[in-house]
C-alpha positions in Angstrom: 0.0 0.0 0.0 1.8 3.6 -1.5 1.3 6.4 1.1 -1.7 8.1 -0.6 -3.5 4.6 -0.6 -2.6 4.4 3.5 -4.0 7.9 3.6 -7.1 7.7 1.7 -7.9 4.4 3.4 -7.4 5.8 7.2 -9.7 9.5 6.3 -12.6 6.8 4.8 -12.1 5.2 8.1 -12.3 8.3 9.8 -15.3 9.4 8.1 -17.1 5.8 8.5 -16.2 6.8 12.4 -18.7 9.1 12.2 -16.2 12.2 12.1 -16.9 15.0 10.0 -14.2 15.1 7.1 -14.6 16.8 4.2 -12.9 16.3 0.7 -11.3 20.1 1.1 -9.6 18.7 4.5 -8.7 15.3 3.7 -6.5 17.3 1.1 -5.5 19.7 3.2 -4.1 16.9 5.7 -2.2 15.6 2.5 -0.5 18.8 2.2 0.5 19.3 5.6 1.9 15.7 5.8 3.4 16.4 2.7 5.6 19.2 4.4 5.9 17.9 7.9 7.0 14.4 6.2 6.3 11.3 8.1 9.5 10.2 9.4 7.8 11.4 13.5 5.3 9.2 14.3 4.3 11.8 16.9 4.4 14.7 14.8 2.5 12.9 11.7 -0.7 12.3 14.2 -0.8 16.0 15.3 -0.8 16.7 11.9 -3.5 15.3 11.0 -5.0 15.7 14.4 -4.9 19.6 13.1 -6.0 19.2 10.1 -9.2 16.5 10.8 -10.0 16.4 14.2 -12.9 19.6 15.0 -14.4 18.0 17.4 -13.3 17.0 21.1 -15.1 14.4 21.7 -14.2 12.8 18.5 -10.2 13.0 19.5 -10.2 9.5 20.8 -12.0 7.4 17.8 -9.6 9.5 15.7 -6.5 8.4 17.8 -7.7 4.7 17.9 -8.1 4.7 14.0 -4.5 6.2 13.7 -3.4 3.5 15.4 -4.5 1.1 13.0 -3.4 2.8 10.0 0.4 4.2 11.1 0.9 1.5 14.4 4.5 1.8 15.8 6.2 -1.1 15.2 5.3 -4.0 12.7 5.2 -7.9 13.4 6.2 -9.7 16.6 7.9 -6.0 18.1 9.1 -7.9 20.9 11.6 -5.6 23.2 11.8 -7.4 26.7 15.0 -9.7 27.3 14.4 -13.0 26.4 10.7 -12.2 25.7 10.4 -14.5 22.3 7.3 -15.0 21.8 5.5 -18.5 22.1 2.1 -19.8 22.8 0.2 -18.6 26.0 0.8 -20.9 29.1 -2.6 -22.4 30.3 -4.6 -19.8 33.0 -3.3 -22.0 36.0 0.7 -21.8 35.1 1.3 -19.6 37.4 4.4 -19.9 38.2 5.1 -20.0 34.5 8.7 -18.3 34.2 7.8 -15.8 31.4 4.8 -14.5 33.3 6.4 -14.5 36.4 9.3 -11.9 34.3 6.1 -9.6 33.0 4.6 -9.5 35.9 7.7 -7.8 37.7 8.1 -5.5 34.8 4.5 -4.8 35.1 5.3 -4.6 38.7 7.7 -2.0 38.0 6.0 0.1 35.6 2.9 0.5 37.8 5.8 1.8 40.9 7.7 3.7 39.1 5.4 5.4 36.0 7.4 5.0 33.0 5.0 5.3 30.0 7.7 4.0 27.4 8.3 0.9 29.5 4.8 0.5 29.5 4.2 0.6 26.0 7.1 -2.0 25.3 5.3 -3.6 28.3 2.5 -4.0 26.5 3.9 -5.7 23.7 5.1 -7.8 25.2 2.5 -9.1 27.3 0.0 -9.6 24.4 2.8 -11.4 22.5 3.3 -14.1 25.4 0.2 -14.2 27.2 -2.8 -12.6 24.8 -2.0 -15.3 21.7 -5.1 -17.7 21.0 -4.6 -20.6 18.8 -6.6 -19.8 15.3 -7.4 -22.1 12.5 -5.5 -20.1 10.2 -3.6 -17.7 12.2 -3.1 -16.7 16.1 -5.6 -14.3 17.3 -5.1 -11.7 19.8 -7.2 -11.6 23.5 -7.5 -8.4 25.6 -9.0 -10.2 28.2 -6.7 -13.1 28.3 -3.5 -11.4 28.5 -4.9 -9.2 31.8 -6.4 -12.3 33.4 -2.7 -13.7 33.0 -0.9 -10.8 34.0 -2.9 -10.2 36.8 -2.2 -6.7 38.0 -4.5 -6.5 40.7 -2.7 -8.8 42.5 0.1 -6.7 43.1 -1.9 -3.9 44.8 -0.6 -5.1 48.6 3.3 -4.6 47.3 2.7 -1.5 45.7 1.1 -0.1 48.4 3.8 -1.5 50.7 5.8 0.0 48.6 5.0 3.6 47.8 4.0 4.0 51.9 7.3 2.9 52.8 8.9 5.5 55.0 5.5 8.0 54.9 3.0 9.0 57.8 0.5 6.2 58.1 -2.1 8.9 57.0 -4.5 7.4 54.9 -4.5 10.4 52.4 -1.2 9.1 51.3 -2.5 5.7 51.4 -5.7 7.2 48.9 -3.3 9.0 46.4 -1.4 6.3 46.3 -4.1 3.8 45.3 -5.5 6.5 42.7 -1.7 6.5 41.4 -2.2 2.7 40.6 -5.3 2.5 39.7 -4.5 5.6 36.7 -1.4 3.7 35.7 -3.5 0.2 35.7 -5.8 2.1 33.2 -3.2 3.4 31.3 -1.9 -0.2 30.6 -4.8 -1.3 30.1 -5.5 1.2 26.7 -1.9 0.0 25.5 -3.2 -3.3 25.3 -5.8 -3.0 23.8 -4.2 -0.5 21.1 -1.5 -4.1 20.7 -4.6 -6.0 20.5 -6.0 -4.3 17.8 -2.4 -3.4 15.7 -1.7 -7.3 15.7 -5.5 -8.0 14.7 -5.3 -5.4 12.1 -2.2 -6.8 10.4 -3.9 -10.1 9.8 -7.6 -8.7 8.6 -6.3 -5.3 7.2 -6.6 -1.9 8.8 -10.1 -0.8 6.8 -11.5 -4.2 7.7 -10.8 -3.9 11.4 -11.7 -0.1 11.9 -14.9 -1.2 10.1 -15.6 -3.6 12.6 -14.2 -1.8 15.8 
């Protein structure tokens, strides 16, 4: 797919979204692209975040479909040592060594806040615990690779944690559970944004934000 095919596919998208593109602005997000180039990943959604988003509320189906169309890494994109990716391990393997290595990084993330360690996170974690055997190909499970990760287990530790050495006042105690339960969210979206990149490179970006 040439450029212009990727970018007239992802404004149809847009517009079977429900948001409000014209013909005038699709081209007018051409041009802009055209100058700002498209080597930023970053820099190429604001652009045509500019250019086609008039709306506030339509912001997040507009960032969802971007993410379909321009995802941030292609294929497998696994980043964690030693994080090949292989089939699942069955719900009960709990003491399955590759889970117990994302969970601590999961572990970690949720501590210490680090959104690009969540997003190779993330990737991971669909890769090795989200996979569901297909007929054809693998498909992809939101629900499977949280159940497996299990980050409401580590609420005790964290809280352990982030308390350690502070007034037993149960403000602190309160900020810190919103802290965790924001950055538990936060993960949350990035999986489902891996979810949907690795489902869209197996039934095509158009066919997927049709669906979604």
């Amino acid at each position: 797919m040439t450029l212009l095919d990727r970018h007239l596919s992802f404004v149809t998208a847009l517009r079977e979204g429900g948001l409000r593109v014209s013909l005038s602005e699709g081209l007018d997000a051409a041009s802009a692209v055209a100058v700002a180039g498209v080597r930023d990943r970053a820099v190429l959604r604001e652009v045509y975040a500019a250019t086609l988003v008039k709306r506030a509320q339509d912001r997040s189906a507009f960032d969802a479909t971007f993410d379909l169309f321009f995802p941030a890494v292609l294929g497998a994109g696994a980043s964690g040592p030693g994080e090949q990716e292989r089939a699942a391990p069955p719900p009960w393997a709990v003491d399955d060594p590759g889970r117990a290595r994302l969970r601590e990084r999961l572990w970690h993330y949720l501590r210490d806040g680090d959104d690009a360690a969540a997003a190779l996170l993330a990737r991971d974690a669909v890769g090795n615990l989200g996979r569901l055997p297909g007929a054809t190909a693998p498909t992809w499970s939101r629900v499977t690779t949280l159940d497996r990760l299990s980050p409401q287990t580590l609420l005790s530790s964290l809280l352990a944690s982030f308390l350690a050495g502070s007034p037993a006042a149960p403000s602190a105690e309160s900020l810190a559970r919103a802290t965790v339960a924001d950055r538990v969210a936060r993960f949350e979206r990035l999986v489902d944004t891996e979810v949907r990149r690795r489902l869209a490179e197996q039934e095509g970006a158009q066919a997927l934000a049709r669906r979604g």
